[in-house]
Structure formats: C-alpha cells, structure tokens
PyMOL Python script that loads the backbone (N, CA, C, O; Angstrom):
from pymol import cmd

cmd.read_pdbstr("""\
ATOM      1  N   UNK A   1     -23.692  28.946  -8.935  1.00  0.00           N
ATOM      2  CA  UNK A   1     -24.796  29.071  -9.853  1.00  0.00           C
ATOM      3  C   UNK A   1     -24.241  29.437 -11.228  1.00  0.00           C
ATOM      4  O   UNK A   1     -23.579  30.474 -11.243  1.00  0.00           O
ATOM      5  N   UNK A   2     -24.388  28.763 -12.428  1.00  0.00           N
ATOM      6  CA  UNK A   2     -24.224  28.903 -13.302  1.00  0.00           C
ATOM      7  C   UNK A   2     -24.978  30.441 -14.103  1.00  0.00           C
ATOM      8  O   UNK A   2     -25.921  30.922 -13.475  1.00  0.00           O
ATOM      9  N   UNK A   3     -24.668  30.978 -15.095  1.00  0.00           N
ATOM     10  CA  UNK A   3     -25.450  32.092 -15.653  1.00  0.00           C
ATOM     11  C   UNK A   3     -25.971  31.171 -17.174  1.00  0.00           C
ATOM     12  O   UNK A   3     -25.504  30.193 -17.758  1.00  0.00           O
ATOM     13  N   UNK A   4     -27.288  32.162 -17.437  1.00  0.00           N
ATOM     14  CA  UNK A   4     -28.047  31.800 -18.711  1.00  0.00           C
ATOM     15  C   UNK A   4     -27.427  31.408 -19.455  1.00  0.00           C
ATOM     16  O   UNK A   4     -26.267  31.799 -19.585  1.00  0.00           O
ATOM     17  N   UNK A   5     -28.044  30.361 -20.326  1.00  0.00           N
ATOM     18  CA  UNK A   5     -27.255  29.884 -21.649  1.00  0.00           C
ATOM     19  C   UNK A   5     -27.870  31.581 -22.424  1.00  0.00           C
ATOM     20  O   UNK A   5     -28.655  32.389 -21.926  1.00  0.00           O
ATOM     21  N   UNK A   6     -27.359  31.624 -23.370  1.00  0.00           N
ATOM     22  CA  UNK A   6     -27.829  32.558 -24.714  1.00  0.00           C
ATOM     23  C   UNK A   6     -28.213  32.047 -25.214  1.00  0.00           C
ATOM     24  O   UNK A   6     -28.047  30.845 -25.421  1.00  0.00           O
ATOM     25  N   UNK A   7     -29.064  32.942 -25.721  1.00  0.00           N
ATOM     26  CA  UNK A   7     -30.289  32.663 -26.762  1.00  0.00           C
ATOM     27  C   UNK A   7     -29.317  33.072 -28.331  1.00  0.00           C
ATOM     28  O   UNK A   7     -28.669  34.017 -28.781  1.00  0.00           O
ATOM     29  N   UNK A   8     -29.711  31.755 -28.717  1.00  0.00           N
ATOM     30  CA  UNK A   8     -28.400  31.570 -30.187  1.00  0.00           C
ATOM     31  C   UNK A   8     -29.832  31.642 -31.714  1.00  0.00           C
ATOM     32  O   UNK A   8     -30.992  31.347 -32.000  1.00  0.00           O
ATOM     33  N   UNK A   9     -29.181  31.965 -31.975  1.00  0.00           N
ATOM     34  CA  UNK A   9     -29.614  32.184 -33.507  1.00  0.00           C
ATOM     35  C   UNK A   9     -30.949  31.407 -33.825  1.00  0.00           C
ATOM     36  O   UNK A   9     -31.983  31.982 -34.167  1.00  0.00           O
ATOM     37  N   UNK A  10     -30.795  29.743 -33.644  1.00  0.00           N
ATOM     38  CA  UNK A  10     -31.220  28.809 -34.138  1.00  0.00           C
ATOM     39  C   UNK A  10     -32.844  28.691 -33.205  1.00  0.00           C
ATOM     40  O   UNK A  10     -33.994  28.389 -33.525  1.00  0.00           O
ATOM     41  N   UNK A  11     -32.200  29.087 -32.007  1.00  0.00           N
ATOM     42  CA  UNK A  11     -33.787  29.289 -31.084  1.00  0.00           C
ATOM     43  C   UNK A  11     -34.570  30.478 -31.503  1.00  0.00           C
ATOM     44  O   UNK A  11     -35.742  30.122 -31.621  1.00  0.00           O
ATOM     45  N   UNK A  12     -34.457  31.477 -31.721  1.00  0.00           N
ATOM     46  CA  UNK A  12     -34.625  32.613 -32.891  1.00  0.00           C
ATOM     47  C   UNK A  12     -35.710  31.873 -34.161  1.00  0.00           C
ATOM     48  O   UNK A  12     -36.919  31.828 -34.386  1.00  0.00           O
ATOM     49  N   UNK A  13     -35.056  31.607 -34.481  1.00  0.00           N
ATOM     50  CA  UNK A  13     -35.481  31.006 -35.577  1.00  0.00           C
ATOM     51  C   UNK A  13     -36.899  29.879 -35.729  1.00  0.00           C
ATOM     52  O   UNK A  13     -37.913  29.789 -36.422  1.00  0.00           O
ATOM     53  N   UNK A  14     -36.144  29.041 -34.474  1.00  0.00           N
ATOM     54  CA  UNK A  14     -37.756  28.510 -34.280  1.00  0.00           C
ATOM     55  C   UNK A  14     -39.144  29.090 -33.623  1.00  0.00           C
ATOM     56  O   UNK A  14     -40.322  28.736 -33.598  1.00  0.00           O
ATOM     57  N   UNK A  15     -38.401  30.119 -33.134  1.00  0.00           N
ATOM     58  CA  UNK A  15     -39.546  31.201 -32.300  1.00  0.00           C
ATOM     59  C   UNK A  15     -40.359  31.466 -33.520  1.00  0.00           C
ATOM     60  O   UNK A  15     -41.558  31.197 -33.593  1.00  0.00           O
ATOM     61  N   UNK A  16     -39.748  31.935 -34.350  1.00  0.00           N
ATOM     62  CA  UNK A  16     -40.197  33.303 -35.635  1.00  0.00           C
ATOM     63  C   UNK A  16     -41.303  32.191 -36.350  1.00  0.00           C
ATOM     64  O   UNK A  16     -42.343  32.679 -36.793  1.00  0.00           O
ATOM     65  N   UNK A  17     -41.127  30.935 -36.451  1.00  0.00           N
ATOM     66  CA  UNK A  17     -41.515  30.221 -37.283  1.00  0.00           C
ATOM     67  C   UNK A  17     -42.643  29.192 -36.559  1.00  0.00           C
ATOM     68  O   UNK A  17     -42.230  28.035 -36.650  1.00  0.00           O
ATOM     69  N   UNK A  18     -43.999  29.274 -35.838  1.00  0.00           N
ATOM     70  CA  UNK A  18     -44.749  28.731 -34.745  1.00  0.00           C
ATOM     71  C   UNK A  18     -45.070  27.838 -35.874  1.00  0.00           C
ATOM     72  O   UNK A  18     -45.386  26.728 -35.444  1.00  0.00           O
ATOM     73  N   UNK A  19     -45.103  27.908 -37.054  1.00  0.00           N
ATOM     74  CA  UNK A  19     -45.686  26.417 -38.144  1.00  0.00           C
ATOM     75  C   UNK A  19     -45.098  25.088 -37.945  1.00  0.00           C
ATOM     76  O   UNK A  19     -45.587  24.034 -38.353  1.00  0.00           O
ATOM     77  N   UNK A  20     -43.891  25.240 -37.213  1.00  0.00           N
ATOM     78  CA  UNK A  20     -42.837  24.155 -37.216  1.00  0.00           C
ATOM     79  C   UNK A  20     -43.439  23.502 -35.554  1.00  0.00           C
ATOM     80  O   UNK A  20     -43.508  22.291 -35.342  1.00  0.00           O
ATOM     81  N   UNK A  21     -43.712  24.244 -34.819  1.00  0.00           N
ATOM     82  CA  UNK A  21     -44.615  23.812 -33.859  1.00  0.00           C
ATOM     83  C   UNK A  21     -45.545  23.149 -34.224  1.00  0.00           C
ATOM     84  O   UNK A  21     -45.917  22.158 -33.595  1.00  0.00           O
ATOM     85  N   UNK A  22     -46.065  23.531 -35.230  1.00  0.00           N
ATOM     86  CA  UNK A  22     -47.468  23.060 -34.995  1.00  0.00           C
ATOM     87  C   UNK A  22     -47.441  21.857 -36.116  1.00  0.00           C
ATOM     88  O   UNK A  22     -48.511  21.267 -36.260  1.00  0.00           O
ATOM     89  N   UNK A  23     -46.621  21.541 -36.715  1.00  0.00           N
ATOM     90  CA  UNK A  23     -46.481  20.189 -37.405  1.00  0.00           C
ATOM     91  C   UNK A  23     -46.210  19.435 -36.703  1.00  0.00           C
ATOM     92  O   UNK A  23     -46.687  18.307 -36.820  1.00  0.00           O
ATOM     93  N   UNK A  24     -45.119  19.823 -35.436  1.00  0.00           N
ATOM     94  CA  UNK A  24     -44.786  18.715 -34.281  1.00  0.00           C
ATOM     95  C   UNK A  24     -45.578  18.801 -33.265  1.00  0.00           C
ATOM     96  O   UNK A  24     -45.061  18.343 -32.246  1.00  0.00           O
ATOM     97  N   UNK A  25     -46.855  19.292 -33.100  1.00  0.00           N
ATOM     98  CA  UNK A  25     -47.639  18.940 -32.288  1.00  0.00           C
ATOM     99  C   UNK A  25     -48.895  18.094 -32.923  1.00  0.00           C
ATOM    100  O   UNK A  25     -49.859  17.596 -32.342  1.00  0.00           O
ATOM    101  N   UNK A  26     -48.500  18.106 -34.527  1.00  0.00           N
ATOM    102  CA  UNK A  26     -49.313  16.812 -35.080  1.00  0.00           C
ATOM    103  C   UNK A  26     -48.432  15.917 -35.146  1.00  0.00           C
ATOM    104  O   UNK A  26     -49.206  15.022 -34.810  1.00  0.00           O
ATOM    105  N   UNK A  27     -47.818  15.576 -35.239  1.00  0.00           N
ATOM    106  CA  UNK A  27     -46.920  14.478 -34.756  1.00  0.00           C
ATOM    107  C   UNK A  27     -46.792  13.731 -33.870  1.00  0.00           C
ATOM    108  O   UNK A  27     -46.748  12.502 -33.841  1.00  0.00           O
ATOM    109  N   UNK A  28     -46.709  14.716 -32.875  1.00  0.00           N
ATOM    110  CA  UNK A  28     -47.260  13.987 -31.392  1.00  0.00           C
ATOM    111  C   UNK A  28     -48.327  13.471 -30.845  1.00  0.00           C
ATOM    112  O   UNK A  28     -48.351  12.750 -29.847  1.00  0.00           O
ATOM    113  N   UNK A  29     -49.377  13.891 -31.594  1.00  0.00           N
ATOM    114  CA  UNK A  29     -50.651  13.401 -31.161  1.00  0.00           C
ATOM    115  C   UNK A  29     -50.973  11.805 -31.251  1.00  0.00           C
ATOM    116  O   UNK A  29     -50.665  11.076 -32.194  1.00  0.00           O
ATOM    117  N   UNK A  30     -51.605  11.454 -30.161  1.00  0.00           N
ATOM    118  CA  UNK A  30     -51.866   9.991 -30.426  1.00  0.00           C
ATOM    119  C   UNK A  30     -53.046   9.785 -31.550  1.00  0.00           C
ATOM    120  O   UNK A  30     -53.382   8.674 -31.140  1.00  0.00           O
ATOM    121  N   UNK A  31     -53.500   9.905 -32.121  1.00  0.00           N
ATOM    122  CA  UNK A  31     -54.720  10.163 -32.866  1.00  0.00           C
ATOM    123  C   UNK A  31     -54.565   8.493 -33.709  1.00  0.00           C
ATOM    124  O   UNK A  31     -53.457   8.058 -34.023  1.00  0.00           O
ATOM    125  N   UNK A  32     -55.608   7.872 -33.924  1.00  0.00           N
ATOM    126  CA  UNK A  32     -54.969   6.486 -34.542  1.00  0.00           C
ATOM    127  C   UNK A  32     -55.061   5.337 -33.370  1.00  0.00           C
ATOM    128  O   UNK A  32     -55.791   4.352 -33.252  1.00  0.00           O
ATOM    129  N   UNK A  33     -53.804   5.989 -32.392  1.00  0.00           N
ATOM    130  CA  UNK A  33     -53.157   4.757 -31.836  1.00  0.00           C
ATOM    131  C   UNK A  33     -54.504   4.445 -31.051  1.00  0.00           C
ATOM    132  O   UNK A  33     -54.109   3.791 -30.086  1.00  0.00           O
ATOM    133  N   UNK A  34     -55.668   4.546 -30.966  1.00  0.00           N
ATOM    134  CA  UNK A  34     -56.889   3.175 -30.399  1.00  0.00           C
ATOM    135  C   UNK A  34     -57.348   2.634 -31.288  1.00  0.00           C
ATOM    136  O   UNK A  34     -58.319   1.911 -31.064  1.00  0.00           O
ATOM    137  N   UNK A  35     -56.782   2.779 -32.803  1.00  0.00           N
ATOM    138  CA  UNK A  35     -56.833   1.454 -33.599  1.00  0.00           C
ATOM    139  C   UNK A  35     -56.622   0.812 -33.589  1.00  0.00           C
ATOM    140  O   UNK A  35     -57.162  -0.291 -33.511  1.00  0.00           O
ATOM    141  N   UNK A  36     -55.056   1.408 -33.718  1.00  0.00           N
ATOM    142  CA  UNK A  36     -53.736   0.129 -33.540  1.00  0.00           C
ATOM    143  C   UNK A  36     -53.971  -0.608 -32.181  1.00  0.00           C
ATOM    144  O   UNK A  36     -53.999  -1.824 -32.372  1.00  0.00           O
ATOM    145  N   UNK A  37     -54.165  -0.235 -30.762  1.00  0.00           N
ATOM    146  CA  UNK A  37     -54.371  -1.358 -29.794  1.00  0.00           C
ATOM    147  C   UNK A  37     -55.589  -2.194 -30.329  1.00  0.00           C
ATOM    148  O   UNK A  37     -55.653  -3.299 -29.791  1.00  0.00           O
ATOM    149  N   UNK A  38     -56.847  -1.869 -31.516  1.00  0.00           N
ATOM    150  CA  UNK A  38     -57.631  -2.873 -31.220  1.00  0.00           C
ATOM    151  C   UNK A  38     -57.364  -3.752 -32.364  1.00  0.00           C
ATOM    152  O   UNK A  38     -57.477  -4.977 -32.392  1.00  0.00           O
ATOM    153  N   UNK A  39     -56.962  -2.895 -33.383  1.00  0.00           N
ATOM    154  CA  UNK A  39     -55.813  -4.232 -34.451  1.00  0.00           C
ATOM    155  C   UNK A  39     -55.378  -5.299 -34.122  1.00  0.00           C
ATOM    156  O   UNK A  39     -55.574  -6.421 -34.588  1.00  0.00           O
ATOM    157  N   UNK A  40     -54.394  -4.735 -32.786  1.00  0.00           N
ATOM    158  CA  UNK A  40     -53.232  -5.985 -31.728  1.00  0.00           C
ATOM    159  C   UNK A  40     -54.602  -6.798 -31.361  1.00  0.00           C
ATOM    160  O   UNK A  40     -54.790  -7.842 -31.986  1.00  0.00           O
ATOM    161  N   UNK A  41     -55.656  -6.359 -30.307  1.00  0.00           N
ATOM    162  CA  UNK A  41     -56.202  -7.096 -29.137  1.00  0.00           C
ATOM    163  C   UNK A  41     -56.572  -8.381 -30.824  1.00  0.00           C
ATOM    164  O   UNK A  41     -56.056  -9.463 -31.104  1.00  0.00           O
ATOM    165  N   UNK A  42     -57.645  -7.564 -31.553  1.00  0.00           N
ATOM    166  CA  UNK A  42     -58.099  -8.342 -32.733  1.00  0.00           C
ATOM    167  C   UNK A  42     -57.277  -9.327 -33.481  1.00  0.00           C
ATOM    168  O   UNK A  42     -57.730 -10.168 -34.258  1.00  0.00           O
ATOM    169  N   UNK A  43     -55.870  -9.123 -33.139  1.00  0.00           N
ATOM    170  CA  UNK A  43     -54.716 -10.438 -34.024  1.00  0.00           C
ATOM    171  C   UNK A  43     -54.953 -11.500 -32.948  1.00  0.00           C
ATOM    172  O   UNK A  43     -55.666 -12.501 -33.026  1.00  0.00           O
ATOM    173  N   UNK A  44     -54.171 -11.049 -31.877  1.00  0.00           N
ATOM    174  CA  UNK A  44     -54.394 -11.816 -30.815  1.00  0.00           C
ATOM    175  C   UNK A  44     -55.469 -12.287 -30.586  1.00  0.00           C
ATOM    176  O   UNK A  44     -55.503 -13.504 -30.408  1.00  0.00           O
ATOM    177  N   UNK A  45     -56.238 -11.814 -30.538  1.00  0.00           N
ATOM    178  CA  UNK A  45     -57.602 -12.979 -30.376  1.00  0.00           C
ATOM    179  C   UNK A  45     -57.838 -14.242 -31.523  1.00  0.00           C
ATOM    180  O   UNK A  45     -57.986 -15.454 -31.362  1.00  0.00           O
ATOM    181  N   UNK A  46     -57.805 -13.468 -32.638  1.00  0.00           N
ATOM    182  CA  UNK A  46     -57.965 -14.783 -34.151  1.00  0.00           C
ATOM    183  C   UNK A  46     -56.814 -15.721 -34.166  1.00  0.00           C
ATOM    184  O   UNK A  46     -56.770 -16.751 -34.839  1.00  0.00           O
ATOM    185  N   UNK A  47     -55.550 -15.125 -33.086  1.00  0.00           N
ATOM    186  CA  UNK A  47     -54.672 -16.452 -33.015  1.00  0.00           C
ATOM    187  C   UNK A  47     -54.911 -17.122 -32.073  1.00  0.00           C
ATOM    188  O   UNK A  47     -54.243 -18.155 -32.105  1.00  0.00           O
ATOM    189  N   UNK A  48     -55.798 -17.022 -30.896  1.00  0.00           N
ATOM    190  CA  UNK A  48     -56.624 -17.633 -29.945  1.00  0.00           C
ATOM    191  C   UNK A  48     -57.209 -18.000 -30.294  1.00  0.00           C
ATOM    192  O   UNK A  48     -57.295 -19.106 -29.759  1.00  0.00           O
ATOM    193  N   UNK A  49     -57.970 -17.889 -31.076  1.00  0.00           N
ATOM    194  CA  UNK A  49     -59.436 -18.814 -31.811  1.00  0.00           C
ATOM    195  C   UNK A  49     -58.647 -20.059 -32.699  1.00  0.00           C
ATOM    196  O   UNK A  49     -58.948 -21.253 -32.698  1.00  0.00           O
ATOM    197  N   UNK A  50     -57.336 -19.267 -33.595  1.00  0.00           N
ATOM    198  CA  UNK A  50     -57.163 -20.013 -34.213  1.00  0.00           C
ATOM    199  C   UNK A  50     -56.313 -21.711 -33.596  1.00  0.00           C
ATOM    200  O   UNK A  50     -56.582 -22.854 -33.967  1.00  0.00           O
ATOM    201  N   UNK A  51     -55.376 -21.300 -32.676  1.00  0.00           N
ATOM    202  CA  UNK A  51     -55.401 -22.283 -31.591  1.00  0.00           C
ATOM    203  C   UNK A  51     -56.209 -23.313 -30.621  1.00  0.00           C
ATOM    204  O   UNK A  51     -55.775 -24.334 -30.088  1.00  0.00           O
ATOM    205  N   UNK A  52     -57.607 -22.702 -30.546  1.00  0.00           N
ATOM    206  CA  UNK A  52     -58.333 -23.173 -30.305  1.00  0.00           C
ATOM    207  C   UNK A  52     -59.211 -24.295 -31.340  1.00  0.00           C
ATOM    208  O   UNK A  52     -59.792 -25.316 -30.972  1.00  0.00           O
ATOM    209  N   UNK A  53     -59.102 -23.765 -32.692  1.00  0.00           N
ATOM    210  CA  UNK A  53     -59.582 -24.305 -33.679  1.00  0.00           C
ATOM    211  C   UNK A  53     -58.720 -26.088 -33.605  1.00  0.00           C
ATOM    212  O   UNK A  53     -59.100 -27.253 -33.487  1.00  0.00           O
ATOM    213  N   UNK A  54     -57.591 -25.457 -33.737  1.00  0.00           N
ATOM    214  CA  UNK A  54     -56.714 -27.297 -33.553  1.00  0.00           C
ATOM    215  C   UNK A  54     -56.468 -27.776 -32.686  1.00  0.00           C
ATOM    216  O   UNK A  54     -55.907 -28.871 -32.658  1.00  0.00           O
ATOM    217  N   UNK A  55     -56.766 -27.197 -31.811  1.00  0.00           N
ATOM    218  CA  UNK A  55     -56.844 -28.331 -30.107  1.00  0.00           C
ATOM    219  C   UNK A  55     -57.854 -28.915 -30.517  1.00  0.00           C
ATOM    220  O   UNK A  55     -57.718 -30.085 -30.877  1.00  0.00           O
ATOM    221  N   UNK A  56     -59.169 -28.283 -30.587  1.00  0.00           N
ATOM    222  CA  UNK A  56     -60.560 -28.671 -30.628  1.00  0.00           C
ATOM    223  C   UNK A  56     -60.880 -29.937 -31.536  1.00  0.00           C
ATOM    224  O   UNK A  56     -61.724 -30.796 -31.284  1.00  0.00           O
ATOM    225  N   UNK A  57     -59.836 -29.870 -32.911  1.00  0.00           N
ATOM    226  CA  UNK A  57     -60.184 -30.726 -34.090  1.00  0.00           C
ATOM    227  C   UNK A  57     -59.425 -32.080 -33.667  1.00  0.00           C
ATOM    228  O   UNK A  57     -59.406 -33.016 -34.466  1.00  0.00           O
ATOM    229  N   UNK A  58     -58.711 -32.199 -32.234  1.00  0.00           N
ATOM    230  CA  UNK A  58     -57.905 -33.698 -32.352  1.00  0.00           C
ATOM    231  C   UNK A  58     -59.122 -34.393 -31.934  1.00  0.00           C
ATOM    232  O   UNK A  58     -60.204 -33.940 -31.562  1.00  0.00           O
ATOM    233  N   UNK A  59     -58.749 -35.469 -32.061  1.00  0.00           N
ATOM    234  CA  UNK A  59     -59.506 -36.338 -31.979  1.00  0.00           C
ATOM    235  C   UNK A  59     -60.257 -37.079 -30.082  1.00  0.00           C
ATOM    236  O   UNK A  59     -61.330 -37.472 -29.626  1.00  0.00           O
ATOM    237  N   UNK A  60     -58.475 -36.822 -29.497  1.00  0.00           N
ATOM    238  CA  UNK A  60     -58.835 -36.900 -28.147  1.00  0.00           C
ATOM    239  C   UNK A  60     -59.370 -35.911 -27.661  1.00  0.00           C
ATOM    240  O   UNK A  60     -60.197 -36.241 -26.811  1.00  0.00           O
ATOM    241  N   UNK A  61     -59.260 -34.534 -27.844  1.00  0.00           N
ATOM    242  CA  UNK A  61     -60.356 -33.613 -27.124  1.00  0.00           C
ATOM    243  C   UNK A  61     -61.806 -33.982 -27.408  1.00  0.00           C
ATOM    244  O   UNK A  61     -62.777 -34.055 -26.655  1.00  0.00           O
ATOM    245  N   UNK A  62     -61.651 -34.220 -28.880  1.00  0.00           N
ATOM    246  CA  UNK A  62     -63.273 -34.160 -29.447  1.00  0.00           C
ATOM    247  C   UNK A  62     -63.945 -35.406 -28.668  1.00  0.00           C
ATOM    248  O   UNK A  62     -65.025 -35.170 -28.126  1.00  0.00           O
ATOM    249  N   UNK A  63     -63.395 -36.755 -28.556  1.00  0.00           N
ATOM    250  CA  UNK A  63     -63.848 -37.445 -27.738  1.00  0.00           C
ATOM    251  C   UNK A  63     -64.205 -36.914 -26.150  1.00  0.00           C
ATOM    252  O   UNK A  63     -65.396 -36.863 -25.844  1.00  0.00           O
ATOM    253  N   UNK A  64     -63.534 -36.657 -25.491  1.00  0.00           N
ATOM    254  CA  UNK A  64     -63.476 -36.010 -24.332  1.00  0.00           C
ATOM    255  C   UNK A  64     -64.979 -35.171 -24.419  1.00  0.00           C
ATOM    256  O   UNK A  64     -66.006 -35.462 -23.807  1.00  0.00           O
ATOM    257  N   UNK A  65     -64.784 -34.111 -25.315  1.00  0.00           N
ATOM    258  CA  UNK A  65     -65.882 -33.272 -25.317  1.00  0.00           C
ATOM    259  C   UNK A  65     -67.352 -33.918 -25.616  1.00  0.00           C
ATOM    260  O   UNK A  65     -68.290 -33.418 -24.996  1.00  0.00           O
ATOM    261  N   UNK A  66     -67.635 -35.027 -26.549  1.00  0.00           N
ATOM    262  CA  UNK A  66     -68.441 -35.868 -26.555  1.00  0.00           C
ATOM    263  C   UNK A  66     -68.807 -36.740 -25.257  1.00  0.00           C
ATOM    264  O   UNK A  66     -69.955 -36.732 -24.814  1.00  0.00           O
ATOM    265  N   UNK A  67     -67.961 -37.359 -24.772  1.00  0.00           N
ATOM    266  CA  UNK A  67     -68.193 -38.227 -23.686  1.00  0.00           C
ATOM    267  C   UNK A  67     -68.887 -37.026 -22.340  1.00  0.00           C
ATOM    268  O   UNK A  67     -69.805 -37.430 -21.626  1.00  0.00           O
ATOM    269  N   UNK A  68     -68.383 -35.763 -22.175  1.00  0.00           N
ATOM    270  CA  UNK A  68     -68.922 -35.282 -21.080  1.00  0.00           C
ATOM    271  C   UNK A  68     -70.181 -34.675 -21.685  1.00  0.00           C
ATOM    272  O   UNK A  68     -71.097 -34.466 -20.889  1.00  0.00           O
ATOM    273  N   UNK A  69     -70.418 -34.289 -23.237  1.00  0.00           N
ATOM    274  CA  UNK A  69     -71.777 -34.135 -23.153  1.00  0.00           C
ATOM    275  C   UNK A  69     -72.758 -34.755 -22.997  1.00  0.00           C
ATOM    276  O   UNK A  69     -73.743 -34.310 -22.407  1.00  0.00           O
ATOM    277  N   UNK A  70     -72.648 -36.269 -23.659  1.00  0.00           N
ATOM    278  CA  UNK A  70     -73.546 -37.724 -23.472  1.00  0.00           C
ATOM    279  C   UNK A  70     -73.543 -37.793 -22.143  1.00  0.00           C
ATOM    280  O   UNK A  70     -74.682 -37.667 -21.693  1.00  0.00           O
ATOM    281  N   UNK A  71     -72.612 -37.961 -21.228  1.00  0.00           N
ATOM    282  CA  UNK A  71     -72.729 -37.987 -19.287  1.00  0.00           C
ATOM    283  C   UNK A  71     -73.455 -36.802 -19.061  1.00  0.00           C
ATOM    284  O   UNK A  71     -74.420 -37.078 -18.349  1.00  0.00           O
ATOM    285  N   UNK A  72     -73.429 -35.770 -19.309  1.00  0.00           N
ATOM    286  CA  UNK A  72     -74.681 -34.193 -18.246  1.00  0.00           C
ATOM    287  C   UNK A  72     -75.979 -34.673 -19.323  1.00  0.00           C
ATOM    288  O   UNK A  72     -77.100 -34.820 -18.838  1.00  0.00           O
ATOM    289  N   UNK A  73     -75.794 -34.859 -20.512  1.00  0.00           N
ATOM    290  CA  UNK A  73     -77.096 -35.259 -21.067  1.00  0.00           C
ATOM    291  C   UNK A  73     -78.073 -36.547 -20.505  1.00  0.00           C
ATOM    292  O   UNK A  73     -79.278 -36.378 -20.324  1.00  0.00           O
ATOM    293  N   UNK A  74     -77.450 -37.749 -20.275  1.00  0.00           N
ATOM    294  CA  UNK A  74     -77.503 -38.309 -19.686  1.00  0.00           C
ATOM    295  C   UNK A  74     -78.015 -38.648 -18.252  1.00  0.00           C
ATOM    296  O   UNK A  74     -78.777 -39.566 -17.951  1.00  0.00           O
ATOM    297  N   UNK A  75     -77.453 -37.738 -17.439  1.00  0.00           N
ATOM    298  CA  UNK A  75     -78.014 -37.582 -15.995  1.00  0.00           C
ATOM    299  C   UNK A  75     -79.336 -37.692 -15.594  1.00  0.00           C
ATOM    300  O   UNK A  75     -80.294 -37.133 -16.128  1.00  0.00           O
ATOM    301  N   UNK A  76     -79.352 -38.316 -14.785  1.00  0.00           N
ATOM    302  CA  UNK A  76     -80.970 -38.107 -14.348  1.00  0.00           C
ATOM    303  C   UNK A  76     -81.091 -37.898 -12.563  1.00  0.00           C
ATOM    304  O   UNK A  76     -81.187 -38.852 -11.791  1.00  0.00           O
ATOM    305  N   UNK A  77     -81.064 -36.579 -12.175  1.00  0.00           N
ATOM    306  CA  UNK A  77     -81.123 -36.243 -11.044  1.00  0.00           C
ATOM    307  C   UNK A  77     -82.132 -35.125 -10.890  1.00  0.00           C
ATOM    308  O   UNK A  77     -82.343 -34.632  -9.781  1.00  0.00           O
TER     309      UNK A  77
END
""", "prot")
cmd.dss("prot")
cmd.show_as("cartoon", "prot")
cmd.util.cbc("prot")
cmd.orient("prot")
C-alpha cells in the first residue's frame, strides 16, 4: 500500500480560492448545447430539402411524378 500523496502548496491554493471553482463549473455546463443540436438537425434538414429540391426539378422525376398523378387521378374503381 502506498502512503498519501501531500497536500502541496498549489492544492492549497485552489482550496482558498472556491471562485476558480465556480468559473469552471460555468464552463462545464452544457447550457446552449440544445441549440447547437437543433442548429445541426436544422442544417441537415435544409440540405435535405435542398437535395430534394434538384432531384425533384429533373425532368425525368417530374415526368414520373406527373404520369403517376394523371394514373390515381385517373382511376375509376
């Protein structure tokens, strides 16, 4: 079994001084960060839309998408 480290100067020091705590326990706080995830979800999505925007604009989807609406419009059952 090893014996105690000593208590050195520098731990002293941060004892005496609990302000230095308490700046690094604002520091640590997540406070914010459920912005920042809805920032991310919110990029990511407008680059989903925006992907979606130029699939949508070729010409063979847009046909595609026309032809199956005229066919269910169409139907008579």
């Amino acid at each position: 079994m090893t014996a105690p480290r000593p208590i050195r100067k520098s731990m002293l020091a941060h004892a005496a001084r609990p302000d230095r705590f308490a700046r690094l326990d604002r520091l640590r706080r997540d406070e914010g960060s459920a912005t920042a995830e809805y920032a991310i979800a919110i990029l990511a999505a407008v680059g989903f839309a925006g992907l979606l925007v130029v699939i949508l604009r070729s010409d063979a989807v847009r046909g595609m998408l026309t032809d199956l609406i005229q066919h269910a419009l169409s139907y008579s059952g």
